[in-house]
N, CA, C and O atoms as CSV, one atom per row, in Angstrom:
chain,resi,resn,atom,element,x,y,z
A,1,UNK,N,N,38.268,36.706,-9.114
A,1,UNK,CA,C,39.189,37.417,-8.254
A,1,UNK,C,C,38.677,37.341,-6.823
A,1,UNK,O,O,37.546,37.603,-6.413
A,2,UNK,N,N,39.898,36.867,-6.054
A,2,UNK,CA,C,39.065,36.983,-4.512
A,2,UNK,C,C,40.279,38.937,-4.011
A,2,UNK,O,O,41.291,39.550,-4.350
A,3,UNK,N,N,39.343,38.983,-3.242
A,3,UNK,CA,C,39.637,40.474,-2.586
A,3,UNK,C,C,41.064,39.678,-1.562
A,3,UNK,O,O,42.194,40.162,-1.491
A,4,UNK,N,N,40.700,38.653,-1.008
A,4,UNK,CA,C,41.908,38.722,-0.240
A,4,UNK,C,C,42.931,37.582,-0.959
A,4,UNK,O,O,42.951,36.394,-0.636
A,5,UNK,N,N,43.528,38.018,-1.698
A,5,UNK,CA,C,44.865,37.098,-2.486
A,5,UNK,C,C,46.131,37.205,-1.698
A,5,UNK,O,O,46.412,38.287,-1.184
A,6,UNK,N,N,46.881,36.218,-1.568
A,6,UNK,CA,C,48.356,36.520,-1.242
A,6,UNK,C,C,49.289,37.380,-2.391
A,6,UNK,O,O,49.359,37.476,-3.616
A,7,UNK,N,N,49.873,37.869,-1.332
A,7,UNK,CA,C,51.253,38.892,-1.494
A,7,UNK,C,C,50.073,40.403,-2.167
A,7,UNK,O,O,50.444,41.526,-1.824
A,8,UNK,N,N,48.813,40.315,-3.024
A,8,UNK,CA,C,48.250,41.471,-3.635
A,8,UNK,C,C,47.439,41.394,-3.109
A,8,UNK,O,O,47.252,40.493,-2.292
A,9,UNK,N,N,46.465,42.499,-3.421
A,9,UNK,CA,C,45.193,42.006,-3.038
A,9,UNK,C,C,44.254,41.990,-4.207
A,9,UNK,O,O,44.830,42.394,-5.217
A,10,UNK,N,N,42.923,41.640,-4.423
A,10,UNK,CA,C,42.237,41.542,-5.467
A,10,UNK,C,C,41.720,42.887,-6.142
A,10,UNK,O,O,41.248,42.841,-7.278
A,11,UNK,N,N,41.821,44.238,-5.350
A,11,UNK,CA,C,41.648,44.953,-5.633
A,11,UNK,C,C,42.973,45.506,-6.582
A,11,UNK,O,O,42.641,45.920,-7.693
A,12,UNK,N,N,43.749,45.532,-6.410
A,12,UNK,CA,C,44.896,45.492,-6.942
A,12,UNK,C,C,45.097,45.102,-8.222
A,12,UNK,O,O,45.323,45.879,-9.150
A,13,UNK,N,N,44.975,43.157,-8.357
A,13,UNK,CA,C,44.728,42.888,-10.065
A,13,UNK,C,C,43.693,43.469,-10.681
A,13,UNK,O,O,43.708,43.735,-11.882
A,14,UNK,N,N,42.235,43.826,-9.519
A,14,UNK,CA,C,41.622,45.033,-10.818
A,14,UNK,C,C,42.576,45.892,-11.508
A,14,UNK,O,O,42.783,45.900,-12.722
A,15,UNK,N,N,43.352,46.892,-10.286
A,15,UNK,CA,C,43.786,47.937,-10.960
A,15,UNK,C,C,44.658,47.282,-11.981
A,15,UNK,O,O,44.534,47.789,-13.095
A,16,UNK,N,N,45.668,46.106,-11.889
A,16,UNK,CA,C,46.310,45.708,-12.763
A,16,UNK,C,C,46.008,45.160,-14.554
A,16,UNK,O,O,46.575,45.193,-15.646
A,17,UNK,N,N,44.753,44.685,-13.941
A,17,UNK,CA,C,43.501,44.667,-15.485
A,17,UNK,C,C,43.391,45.962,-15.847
A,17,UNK,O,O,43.742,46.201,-17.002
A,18,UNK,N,N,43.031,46.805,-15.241
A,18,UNK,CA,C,42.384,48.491,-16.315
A,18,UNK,C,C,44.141,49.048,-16.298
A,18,UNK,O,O,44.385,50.248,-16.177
A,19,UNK,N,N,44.942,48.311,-16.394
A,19,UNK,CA,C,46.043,49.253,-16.915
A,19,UNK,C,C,46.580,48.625,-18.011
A,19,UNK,O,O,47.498,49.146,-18.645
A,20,UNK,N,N,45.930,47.165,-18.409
A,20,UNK,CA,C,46.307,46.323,-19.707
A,20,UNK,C,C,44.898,47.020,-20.518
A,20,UNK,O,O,43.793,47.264,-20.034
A,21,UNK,N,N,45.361,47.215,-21.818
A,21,UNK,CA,C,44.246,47.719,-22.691
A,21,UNK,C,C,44.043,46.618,-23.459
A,21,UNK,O,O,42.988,46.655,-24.093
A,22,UNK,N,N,45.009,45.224,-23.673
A,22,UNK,CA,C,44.919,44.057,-24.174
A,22,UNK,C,C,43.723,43.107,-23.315
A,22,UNK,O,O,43.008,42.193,-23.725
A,23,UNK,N,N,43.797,43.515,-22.437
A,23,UNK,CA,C,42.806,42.601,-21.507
A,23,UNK,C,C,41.761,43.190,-20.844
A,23,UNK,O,O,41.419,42.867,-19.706
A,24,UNK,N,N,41.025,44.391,-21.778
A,24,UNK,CA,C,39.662,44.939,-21.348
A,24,UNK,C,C,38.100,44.443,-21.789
A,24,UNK,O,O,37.004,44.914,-21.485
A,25,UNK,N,N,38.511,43.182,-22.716
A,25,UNK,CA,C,37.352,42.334,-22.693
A,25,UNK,C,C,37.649,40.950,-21.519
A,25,UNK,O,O,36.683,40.187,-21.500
A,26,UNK,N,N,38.345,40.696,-20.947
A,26,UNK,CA,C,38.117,40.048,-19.623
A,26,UNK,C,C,37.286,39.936,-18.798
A,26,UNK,O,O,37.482,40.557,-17.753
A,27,UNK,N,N,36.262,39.261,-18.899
A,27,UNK,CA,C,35.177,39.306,-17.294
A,27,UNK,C,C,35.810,39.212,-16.186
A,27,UNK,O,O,36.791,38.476,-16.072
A,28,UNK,N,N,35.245,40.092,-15.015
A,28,UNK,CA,C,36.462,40.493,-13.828
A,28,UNK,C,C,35.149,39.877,-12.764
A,28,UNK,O,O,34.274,40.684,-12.452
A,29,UNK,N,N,35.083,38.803,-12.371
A,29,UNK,CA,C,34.373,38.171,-11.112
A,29,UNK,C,C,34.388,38.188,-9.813
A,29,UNK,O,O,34.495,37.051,-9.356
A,30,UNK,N,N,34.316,39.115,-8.929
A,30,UNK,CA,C,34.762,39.095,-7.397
A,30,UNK,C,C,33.982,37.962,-6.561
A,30,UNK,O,O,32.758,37.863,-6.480
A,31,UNK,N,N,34.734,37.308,-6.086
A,31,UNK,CA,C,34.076,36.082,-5.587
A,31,UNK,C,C,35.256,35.890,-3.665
A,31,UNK,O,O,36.334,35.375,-3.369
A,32,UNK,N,N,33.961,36.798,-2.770
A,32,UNK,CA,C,34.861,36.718,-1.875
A,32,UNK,C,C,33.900,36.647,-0.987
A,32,UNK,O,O,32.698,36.635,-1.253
A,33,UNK,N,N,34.648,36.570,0.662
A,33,UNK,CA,C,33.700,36.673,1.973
A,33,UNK,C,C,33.391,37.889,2.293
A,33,UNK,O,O,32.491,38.312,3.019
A,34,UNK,N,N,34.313,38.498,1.620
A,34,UNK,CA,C,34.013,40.302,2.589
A,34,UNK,C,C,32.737,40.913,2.203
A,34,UNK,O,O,32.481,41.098,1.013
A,35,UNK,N,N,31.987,41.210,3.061
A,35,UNK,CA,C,30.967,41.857,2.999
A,35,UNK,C,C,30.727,43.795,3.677
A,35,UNK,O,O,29.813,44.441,4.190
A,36,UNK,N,N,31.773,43.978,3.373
A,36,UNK,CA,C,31.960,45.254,3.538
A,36,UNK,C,C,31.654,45.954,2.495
A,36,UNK,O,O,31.916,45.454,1.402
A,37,UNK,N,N,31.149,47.024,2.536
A,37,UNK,CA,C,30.495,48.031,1.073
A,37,UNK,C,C,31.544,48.485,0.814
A,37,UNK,O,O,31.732,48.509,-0.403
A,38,UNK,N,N,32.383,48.889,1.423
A,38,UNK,CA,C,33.138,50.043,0.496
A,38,UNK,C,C,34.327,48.913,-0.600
A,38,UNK,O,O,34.726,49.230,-1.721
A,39,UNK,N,N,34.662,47.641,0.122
A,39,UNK,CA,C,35.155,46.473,-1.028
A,39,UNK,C,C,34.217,46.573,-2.265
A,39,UNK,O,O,34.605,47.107,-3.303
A,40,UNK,N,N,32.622,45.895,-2.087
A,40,UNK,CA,C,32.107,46.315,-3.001
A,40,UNK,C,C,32.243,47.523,-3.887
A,40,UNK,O,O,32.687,47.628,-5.031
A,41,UNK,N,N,31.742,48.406,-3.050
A,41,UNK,CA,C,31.921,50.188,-4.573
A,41,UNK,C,C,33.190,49.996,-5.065
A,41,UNK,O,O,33.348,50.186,-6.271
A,42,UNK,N,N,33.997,49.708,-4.488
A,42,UNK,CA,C,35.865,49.876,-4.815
A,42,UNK,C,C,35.689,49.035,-6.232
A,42,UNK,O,O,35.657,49.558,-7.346
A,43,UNK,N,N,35.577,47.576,-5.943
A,43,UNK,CA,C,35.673,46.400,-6.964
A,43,UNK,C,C,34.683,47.049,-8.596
A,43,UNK,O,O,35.167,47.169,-9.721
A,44,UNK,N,N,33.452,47.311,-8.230
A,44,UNK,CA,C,32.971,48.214,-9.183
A,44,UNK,C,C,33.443,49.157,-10.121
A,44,UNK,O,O,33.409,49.105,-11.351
A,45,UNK,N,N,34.059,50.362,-9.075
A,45,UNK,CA,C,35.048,51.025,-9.431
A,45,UNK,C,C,35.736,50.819,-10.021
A,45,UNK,O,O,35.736,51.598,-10.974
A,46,UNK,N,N,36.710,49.887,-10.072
A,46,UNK,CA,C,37.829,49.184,-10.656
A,46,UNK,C,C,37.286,48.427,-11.501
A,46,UNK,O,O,38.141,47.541,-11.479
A,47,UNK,N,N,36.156,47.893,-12.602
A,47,UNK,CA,C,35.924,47.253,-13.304
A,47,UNK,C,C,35.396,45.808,-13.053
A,47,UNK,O,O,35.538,44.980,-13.952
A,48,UNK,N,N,34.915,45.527,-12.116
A,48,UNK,CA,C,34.069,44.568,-12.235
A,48,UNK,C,C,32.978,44.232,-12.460
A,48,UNK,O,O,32.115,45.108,-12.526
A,49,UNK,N,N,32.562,42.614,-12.692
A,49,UNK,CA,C,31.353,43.141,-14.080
A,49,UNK,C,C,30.671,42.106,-12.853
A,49,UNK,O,O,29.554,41.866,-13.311
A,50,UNK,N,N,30.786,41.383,-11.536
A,50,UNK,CA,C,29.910,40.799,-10.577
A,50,UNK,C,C,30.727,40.985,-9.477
A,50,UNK,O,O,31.910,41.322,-9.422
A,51,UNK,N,N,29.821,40.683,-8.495
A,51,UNK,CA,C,30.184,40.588,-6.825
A,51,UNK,C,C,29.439,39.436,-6.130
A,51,UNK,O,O,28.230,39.403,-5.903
A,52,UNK,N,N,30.198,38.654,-5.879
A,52,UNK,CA,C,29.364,37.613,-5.576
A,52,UNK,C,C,30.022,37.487,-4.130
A,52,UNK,O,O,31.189,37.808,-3.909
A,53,UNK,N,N,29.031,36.916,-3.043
A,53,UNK,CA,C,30.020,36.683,-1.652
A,53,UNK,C,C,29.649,35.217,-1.636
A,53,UNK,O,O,28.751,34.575,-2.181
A,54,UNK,N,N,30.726,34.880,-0.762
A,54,UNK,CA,C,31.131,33.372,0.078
A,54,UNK,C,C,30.375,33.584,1.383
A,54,UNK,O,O,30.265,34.561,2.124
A,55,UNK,N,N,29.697,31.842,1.432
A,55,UNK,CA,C,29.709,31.200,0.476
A,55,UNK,C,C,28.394,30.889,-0.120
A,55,UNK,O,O,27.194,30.934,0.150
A,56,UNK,N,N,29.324,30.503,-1.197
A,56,UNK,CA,C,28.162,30.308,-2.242
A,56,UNK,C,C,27.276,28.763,-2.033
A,56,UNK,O,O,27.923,28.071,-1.247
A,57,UNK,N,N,26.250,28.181,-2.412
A,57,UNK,CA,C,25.633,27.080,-2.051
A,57,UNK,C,C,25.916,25.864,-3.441
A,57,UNK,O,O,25.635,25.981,-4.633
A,58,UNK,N,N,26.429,24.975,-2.860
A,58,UNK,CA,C,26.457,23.853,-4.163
A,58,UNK,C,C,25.112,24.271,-5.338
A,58,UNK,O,O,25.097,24.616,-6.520
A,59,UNK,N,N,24.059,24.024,-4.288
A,59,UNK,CA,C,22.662,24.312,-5.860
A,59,UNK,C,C,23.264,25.647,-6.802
A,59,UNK,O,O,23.483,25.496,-8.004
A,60,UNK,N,N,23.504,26.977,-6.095
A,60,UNK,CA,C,23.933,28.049,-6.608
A,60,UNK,C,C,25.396,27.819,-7.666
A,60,UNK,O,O,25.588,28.638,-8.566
A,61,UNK,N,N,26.145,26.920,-7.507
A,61,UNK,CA,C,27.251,26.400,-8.578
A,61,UNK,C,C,27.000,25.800,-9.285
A,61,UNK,O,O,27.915,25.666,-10.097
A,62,UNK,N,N,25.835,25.058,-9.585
A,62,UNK,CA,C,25.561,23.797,-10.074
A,62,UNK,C,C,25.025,23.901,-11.488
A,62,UNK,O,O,24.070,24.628,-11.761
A,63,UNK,N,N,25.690,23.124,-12.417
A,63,UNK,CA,C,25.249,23.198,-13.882
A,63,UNK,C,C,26.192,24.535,-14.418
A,63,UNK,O,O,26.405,25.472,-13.649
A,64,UNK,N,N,26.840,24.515,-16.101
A,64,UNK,CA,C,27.425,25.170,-16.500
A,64,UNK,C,C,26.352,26.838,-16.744
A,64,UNK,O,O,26.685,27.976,-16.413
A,65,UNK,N,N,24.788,26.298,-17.559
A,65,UNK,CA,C,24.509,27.911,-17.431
A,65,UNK,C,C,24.097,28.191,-16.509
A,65,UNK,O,O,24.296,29.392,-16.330
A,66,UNK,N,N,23.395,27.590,-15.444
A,66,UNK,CA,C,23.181,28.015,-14.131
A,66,UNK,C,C,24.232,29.029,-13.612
A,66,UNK,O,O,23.798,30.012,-13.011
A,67,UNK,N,N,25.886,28.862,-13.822
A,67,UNK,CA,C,26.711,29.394,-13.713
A,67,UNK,C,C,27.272,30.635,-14.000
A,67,UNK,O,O,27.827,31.482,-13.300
A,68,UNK,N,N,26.956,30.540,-15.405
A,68,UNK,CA,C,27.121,31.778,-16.177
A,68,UNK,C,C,25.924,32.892,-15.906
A,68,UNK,O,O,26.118,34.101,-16.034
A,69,UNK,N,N,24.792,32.369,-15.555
A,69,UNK,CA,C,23.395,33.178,-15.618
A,69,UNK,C,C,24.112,33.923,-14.176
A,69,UNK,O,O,24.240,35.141,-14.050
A,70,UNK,N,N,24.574,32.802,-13.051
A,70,UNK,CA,C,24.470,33.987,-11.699
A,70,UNK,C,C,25.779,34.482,-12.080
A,70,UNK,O,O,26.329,34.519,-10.980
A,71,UNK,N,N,26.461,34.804,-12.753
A,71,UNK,CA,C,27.671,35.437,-12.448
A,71,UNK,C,C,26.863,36.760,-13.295
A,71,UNK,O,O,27.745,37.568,-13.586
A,72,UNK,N,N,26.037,37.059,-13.593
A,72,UNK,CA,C,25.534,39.033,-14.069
A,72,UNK,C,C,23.682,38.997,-13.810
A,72,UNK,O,O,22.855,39.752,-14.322
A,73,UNK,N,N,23.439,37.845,-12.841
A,73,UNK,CA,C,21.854,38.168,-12.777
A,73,UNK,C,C,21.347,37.843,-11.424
A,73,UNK,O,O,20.220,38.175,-11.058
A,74,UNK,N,N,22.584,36.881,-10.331
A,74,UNK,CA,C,21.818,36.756,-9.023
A,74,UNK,C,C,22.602,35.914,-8.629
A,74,UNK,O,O,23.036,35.227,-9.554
A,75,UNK,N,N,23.085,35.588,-7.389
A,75,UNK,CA,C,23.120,36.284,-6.087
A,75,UNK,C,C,24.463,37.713,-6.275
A,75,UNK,O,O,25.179,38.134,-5.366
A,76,UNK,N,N,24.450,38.135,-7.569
A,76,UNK,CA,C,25.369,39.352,-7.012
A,76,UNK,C,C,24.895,40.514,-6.177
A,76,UNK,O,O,23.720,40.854,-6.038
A,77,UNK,N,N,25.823,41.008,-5.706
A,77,UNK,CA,C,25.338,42.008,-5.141
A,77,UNK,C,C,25.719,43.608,-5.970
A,77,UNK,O,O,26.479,43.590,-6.938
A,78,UNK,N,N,25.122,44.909,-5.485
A,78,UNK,CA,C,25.470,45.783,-5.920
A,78,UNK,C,C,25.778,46.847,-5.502
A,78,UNK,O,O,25.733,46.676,-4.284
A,79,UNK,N,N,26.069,47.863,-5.682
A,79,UNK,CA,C,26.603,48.893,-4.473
A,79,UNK,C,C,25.221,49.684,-4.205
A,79,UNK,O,O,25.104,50.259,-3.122
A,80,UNK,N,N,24.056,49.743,-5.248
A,80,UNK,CA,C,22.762,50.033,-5.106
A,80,UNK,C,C,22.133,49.595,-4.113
A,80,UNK,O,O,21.451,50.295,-3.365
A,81,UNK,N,N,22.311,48.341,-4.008
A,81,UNK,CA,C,21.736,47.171,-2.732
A,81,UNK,C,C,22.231,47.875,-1.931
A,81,UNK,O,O,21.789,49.001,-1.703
A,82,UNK,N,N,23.400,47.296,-1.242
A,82,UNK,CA,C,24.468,47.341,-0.016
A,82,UNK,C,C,23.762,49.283,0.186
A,82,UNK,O,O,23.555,49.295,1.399
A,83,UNK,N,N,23.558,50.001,-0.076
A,83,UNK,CA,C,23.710,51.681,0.372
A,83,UNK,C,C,22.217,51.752,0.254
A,83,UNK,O,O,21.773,52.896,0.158
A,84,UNK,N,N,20.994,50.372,0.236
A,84,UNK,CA,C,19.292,51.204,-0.185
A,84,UNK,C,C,19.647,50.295,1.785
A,84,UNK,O,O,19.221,51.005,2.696
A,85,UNK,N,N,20.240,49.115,2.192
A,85,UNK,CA,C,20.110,48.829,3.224
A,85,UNK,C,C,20.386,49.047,4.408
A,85,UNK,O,O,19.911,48.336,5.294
């Protein structure tokens, strides 16, 4: 999910995910530029299971588990981070 989508915004299909009870095993990925905290806590809020910002570095995409490992172990960020800085 990027935070800034046309016509919605990404915060939005969160809310639109936690109102399907069919689609609460979905991994919810925020993958955006905004580096504003309160996007972060919000996206959290709303069920997301990473926060990742743009952009990301080819090495950092590269390889399928390389992929899967950073999407719940690094470079996400957290609302812990973003509020100790």
């Amino acid at each position: 999910v990027d935070l800034k989508l046309a016509g919605k915004s990404g915060h939005e299909l969160l809310r639109w995910l936690n109102d399907r009870r069919e689609l609460a095993h979905v991994v919810r990925v925020v993958l955006t530029g905004s580096d504003d905290p309160k996007d972060l806590k919000l996206a959290y809020e709303l069920g997301a299971n990473s926060y990742l910002q743009k952009p990301l570095t080819l090495q950092q995409l590269t390889g399928p588990s390389r992929s899967i490992r950073m999407l719940f172990s690094g470079p996400a960020l957290s609302p812990e981070v973003v509020e100790a800085s």
